[in-house]
Each structure stands twice: as C-alpha cells, then as structure tokens.
Chimera marker file (.cmm) of the C-alpha trace (Angstrom):
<marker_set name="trace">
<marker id="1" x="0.000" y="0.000" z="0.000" r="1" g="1" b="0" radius="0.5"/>
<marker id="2" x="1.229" y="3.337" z="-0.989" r="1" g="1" b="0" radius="0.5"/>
<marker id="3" x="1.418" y="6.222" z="1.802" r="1" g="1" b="0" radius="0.5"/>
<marker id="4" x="-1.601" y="8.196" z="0.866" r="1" g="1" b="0" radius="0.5"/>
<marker id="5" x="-4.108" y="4.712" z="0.831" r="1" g="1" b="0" radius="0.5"/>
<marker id="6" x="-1.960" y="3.848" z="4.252" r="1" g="1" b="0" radius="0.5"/>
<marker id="7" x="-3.103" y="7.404" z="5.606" r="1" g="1" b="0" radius="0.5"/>
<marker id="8" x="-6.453" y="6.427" z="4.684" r="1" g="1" b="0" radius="0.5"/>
<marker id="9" x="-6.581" y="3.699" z="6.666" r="1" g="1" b="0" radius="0.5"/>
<marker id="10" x="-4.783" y="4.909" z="9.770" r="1" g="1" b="0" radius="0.5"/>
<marker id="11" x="-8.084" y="7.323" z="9.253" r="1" g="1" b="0" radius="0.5"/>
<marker id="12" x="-10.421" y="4.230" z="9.251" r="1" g="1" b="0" radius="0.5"/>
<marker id="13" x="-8.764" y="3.375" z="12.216" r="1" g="1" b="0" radius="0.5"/>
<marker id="14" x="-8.884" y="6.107" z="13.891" r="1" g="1" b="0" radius="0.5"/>
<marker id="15" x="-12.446" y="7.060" z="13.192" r="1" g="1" b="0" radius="0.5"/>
<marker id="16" x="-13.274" y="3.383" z="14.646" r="1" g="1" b="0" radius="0.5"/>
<marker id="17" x="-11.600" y="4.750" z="18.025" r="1" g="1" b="0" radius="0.5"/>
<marker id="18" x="-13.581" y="8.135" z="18.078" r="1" g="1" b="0" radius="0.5"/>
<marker id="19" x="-17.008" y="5.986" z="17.497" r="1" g="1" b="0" radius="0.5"/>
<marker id="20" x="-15.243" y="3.240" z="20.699" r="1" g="1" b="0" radius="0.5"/>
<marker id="21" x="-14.698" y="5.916" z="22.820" r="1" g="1" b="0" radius="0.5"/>
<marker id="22" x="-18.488" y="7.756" z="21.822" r="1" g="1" b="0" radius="0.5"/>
<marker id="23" x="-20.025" y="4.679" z="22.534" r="1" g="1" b="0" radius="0.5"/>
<marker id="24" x="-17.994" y="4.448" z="26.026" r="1" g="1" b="0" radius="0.5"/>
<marker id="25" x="-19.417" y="7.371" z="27.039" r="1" g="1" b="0" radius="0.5"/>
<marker id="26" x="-22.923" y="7.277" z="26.122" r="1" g="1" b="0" radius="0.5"/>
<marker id="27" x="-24.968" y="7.585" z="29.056" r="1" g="1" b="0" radius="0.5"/>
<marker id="28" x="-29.040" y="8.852" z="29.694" r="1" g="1" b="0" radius="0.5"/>
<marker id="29" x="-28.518" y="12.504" z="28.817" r="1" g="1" b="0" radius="0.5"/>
<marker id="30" x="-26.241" y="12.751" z="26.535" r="1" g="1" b="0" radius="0.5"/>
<marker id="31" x="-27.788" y="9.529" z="23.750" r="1" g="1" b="0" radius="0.5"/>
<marker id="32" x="-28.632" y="11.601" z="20.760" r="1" g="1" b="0" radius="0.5"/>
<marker id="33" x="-25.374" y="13.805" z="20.816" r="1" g="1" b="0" radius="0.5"/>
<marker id="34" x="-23.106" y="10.910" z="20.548" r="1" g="1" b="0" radius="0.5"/>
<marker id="35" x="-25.009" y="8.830" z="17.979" r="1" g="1" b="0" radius="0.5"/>
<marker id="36" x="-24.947" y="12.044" z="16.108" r="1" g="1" b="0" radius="0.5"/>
<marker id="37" x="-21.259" y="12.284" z="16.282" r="1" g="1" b="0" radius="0.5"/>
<marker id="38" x="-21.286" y="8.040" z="15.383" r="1" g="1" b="0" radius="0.5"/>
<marker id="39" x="-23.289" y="8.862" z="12.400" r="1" g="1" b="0" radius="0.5"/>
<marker id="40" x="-20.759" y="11.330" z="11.329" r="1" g="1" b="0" radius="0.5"/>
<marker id="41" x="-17.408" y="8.914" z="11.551" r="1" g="1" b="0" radius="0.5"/>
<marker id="42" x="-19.171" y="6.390" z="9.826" r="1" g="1" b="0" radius="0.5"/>
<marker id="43" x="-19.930" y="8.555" z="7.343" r="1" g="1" b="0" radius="0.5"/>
<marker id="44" x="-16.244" y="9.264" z="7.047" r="1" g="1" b="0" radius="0.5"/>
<marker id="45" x="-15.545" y="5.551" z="7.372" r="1" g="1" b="0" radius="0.5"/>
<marker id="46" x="-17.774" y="5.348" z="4.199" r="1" g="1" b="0" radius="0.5"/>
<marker id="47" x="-16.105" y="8.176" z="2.224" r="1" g="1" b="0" radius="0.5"/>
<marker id="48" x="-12.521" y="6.202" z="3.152" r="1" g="1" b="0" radius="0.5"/>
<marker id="49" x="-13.681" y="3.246" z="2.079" r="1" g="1" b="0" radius="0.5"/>
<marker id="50" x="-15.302" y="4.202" z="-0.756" r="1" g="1" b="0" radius="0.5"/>
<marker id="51" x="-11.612" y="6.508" z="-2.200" r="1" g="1" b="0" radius="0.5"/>
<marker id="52" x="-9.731" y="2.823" z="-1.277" r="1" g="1" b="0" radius="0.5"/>
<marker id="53" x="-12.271" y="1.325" z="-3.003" r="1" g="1" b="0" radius="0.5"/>
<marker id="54" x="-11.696" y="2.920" z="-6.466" r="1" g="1" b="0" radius="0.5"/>
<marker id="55" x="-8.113" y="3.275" z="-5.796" r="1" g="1" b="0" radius="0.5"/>
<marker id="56" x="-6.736" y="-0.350" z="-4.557" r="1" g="1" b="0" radius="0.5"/>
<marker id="57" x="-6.379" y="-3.577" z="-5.791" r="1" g="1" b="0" radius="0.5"/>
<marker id="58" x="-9.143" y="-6.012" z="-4.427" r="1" g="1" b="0" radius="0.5"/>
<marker id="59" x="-6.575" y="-7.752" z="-2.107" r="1" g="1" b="0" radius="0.5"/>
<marker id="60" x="-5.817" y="-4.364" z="-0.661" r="1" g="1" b="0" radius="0.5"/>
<marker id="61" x="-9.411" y="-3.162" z="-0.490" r="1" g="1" b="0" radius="0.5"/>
<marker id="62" x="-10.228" y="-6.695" z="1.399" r="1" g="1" b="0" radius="0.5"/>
<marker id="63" x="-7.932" y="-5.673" z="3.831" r="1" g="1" b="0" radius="0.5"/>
<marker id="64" x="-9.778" y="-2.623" z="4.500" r="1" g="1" b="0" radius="0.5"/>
<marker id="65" x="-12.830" y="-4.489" z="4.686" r="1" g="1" b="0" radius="0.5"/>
<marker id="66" x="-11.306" y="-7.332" z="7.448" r="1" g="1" b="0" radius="0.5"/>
<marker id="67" x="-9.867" y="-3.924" z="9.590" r="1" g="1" b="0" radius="0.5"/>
<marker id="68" x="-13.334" y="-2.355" z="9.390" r="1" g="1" b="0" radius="0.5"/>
<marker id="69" x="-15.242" y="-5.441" z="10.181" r="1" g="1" b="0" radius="0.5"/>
<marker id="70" x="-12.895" y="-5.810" z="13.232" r="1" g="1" b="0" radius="0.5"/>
<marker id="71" x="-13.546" y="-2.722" z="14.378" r="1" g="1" b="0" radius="0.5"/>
<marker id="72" x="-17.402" y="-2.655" z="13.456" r="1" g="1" b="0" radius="0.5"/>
<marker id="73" x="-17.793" y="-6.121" z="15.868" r="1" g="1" b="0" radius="0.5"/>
<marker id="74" x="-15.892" y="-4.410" z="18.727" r="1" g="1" b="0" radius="0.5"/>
<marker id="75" x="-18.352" y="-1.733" z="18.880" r="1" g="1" b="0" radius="0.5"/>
<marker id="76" x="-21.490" y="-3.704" z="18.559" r="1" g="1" b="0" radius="0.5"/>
<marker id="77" x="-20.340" y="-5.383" z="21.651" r="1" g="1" b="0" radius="0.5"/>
<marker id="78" x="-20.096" y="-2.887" z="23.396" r="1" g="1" b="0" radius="0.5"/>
<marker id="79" x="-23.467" y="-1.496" z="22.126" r="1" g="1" b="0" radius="0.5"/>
<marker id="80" x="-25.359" y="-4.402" z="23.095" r="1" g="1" b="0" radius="0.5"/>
<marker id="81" x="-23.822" y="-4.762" z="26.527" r="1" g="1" b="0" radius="0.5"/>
<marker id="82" x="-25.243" y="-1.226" z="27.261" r="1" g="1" b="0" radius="0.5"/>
<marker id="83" x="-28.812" y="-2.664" z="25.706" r="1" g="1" b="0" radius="0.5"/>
<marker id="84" x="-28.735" y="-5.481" z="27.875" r="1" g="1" b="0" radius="0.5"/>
<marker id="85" x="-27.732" y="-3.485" z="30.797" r="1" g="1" b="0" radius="0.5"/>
<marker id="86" x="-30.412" y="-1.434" z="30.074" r="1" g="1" b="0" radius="0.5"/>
<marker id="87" x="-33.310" y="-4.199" z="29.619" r="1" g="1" b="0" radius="0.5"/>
<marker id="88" x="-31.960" y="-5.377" z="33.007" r="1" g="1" b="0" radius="0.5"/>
<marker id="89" x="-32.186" y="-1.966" z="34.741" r="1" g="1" b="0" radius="0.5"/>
<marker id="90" x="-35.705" y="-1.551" z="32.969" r="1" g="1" b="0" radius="0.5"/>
<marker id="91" x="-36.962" y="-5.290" z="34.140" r="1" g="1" b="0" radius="0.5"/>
<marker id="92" x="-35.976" y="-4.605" z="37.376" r="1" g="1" b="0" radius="0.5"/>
<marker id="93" x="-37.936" y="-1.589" z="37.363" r="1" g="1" b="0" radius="0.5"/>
<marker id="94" x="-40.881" y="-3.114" z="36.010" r="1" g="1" b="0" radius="0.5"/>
<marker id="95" x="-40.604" y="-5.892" z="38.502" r="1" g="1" b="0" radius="0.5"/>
<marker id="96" x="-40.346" y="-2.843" z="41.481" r="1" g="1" b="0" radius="0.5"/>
<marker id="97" x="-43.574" y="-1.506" z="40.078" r="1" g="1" b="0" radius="0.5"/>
<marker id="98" x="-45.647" y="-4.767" z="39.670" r="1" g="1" b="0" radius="0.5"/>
<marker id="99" x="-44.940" y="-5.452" z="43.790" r="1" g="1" b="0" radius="0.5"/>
<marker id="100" x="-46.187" y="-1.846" z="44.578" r="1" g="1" b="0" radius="0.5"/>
<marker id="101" x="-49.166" y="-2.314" z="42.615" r="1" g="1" b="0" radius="0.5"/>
<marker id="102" x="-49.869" y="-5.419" z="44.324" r="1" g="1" b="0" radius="0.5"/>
<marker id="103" x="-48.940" y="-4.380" z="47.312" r="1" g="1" b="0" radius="0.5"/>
<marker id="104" x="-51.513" y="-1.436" z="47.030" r="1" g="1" b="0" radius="0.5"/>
<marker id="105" x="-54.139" y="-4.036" z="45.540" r="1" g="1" b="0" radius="0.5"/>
<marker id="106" x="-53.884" y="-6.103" z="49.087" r="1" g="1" b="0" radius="0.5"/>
<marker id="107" x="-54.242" y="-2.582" z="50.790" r="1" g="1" b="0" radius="0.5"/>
<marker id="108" x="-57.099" y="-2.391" z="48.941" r="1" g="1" b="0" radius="0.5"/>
<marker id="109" x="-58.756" y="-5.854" z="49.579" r="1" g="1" b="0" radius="0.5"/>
<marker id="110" x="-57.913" y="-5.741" z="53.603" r="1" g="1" b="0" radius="0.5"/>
<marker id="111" x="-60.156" y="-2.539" z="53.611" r="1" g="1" b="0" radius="0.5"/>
<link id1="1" id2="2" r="1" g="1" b="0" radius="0.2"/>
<link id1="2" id2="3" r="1" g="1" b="0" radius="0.2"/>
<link id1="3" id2="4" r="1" g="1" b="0" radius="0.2"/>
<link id1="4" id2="5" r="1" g="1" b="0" radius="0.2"/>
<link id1="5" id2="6" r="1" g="1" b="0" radius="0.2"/>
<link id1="6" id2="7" r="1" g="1" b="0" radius="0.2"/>
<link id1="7" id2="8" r="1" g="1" b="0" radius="0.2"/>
<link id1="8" id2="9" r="1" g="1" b="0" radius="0.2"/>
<link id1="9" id2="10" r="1" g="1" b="0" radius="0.2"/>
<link id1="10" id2="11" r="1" g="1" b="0" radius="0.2"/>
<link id1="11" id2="12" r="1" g="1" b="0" radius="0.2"/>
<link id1="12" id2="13" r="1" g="1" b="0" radius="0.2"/>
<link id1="13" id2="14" r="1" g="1" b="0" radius="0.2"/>
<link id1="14" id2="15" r="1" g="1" b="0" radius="0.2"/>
<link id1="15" id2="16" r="1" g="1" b="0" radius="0.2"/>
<link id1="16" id2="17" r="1" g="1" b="0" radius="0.2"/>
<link id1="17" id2="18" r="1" g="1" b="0" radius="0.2"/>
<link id1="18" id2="19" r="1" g="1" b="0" radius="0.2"/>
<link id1="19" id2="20" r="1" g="1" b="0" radius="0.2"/>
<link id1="20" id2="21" r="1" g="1" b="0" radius="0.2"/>
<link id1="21" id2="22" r="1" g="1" b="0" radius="0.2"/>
<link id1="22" id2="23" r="1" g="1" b="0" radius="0.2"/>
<link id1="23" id2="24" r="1" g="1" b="0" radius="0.2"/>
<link id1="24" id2="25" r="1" g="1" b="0" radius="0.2"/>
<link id1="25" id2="26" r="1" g="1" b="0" radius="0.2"/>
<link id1="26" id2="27" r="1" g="1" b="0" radius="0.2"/>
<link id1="27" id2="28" r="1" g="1" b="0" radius="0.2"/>
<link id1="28" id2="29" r="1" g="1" b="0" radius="0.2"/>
<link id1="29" id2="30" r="1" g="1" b="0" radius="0.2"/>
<link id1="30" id2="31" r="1" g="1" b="0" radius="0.2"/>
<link id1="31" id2="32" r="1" g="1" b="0" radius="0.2"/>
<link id1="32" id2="33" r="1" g="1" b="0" radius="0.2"/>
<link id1="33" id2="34" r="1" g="1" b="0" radius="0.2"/>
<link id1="34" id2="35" r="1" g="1" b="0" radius="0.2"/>
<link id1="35" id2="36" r="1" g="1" b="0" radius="0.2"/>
<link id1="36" id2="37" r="1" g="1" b="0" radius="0.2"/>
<link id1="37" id2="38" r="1" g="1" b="0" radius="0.2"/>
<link id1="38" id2="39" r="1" g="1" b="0" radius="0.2"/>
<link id1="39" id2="40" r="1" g="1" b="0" radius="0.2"/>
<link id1="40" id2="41" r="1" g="1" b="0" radius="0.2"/>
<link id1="41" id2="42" r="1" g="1" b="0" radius="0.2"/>
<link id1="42" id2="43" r="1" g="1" b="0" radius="0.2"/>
<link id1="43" id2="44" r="1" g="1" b="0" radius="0.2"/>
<link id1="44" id2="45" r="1" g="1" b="0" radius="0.2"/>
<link id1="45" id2="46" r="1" g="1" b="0" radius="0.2"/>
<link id1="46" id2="47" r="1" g="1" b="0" radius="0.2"/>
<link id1="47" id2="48" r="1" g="1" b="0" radius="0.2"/>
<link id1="48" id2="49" r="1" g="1" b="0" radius="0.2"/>
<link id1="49" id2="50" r="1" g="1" b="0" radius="0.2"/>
<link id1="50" id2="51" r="1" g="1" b="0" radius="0.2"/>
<link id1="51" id2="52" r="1" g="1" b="0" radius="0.2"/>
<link id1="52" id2="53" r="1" g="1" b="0" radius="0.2"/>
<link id1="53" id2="54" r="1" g="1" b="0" radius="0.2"/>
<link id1="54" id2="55" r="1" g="1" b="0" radius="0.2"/>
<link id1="55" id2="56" r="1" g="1" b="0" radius="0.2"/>
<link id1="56" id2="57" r="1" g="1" b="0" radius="0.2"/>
<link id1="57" id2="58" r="1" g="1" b="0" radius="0.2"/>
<link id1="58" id2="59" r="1" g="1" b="0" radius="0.2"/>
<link id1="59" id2="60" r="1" g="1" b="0" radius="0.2"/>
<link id1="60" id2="61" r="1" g="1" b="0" radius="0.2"/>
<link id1="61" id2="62" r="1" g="1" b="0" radius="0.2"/>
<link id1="62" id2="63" r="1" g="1" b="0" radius="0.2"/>
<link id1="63" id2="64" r="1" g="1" b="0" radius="0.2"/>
<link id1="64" id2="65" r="1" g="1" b="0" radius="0.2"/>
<link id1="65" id2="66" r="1" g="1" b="0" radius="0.2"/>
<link id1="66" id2="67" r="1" g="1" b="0" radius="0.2"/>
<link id1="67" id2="68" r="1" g="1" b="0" radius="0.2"/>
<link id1="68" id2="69" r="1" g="1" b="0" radius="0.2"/>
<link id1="69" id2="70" r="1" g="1" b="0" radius="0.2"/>
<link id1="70" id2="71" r="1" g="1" b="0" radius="0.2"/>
<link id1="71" id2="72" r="1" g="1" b="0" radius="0.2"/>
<link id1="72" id2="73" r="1" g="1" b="0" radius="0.2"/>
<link id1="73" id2="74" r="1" g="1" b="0" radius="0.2"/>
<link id1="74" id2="75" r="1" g="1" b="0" radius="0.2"/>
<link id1="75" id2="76" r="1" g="1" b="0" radius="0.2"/>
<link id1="76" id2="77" r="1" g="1" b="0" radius="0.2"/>
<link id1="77" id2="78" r="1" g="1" b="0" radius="0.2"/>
<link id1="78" id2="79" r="1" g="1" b="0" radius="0.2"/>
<link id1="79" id2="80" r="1" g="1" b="0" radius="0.2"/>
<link id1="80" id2="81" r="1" g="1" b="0" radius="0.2"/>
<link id1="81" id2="82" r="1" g="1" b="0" radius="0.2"/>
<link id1="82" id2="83" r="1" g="1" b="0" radius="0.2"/>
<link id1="83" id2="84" r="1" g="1" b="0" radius="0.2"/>
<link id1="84" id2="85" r="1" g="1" b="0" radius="0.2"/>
<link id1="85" id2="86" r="1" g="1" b="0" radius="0.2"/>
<link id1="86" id2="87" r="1" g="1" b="0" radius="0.2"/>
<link id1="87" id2="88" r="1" g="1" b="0" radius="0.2"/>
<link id1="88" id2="89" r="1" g="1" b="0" radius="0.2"/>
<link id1="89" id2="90" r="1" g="1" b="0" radius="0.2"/>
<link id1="90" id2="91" r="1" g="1" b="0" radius="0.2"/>
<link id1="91" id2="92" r="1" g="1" b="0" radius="0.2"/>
<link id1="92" id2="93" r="1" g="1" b="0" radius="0.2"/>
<link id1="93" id2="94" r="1" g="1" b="0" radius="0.2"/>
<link id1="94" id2="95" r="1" g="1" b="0" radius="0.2"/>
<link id1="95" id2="96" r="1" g="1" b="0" radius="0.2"/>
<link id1="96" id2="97" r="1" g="1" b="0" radius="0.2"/>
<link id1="97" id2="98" r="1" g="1" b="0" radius="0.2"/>
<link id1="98" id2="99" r="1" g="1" b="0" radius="0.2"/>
<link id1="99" id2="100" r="1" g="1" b="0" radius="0.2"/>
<link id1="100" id2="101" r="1" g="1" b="0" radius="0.2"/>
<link id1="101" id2="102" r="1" g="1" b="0" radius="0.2"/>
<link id1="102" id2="103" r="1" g="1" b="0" radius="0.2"/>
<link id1="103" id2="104" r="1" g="1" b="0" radius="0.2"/>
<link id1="104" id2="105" r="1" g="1" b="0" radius="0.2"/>
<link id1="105" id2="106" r="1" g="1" b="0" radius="0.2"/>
<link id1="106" id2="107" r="1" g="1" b="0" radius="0.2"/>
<link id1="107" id2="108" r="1" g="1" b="0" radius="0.2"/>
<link id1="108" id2="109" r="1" g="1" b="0" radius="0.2"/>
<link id1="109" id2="110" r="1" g="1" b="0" radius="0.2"/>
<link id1="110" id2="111" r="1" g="1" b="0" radius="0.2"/>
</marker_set>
C-alpha cells in the first residue's frame, strides 16, 4: 500500500476509536449527541472506504474491509452490553412496580 491509501486507513482506524470511545461514554442525557457524532465517523468511514475502493487492488481493499469489520464487531459489543444493561435496569424496574401495585391491591382488599 502506498502512503496516501496507508493514511487512509490509519483514518479508518482512527475514526473506529472516536465511534469506541463515543459509545464508552454514552450515558441517559447525553444519547442523541453521541449517535450524532457516530453517524458522522461512519460517514467518514464510508467516504474512506469508498476513495480505497476505487483506488486499490481487491486484495488491498479486502484488507480494509477485514480492519473495518474488526472494528465494526468491537463496537457492537459494546453497544449491546449497554442494551442489555439497560433491559436489566428496565426489568428490574418493572418488577419494582408490579410489587407496589400489588402491594396497594392487598391494601385495597384488607379494607
């Protein structure tokens, strides 16, 4: 790979960290900023891909492809350990509210 296709790709991989560390730091208030910011580096990832694309031999472009795929099944990891943390935290919830609404129903019955 020539320098300016290896710049490219030192670009994939650092846009892949920015969207890591976005996704790291997602929390309740601050959701729609940093998928906003996601949406943005993988729109870069796209235009990167897309200049290697036209501009590399298929071997080369493959390997752009394996690095990106890499770095696409990192994130959703992490992505769907904050969903599932988040079903639990929202089942648990649910679970709080059903015994208070019993609870009250009881109350209710014992009058």
């Amino acid at each position: 790979m020539n320098e300016q296709h290896q710049a490219k790709l030192e670009s994939i991989n650092n846009y892949l960290q920015q969207i890591s560390s976005e996704v790291n730091l997602i929390n309740d208030k601050n959701l729609e900023i940093k998928l906003k910011n996601v949406n943005s580096y993988i729109k870069q990832i796209g235009l990167c891909k897309k200049s290697l694309k036209d501009s590399t031999s298929k071997a080369e472009y493959s390997y752009v492809c394996d690095v990106v795929h890499r770095g696409v099944k990192q994130i959703s990891a992490k992505i769907d350990s904050i969903i599932e943390s988040k079903k639990e935290e929202q089942n648990k919830i649910s679970s709080e509210l059903s015994k208070v609404v019993n609870k009250k129903k009881l109350i209710n019955y014992q009058r």
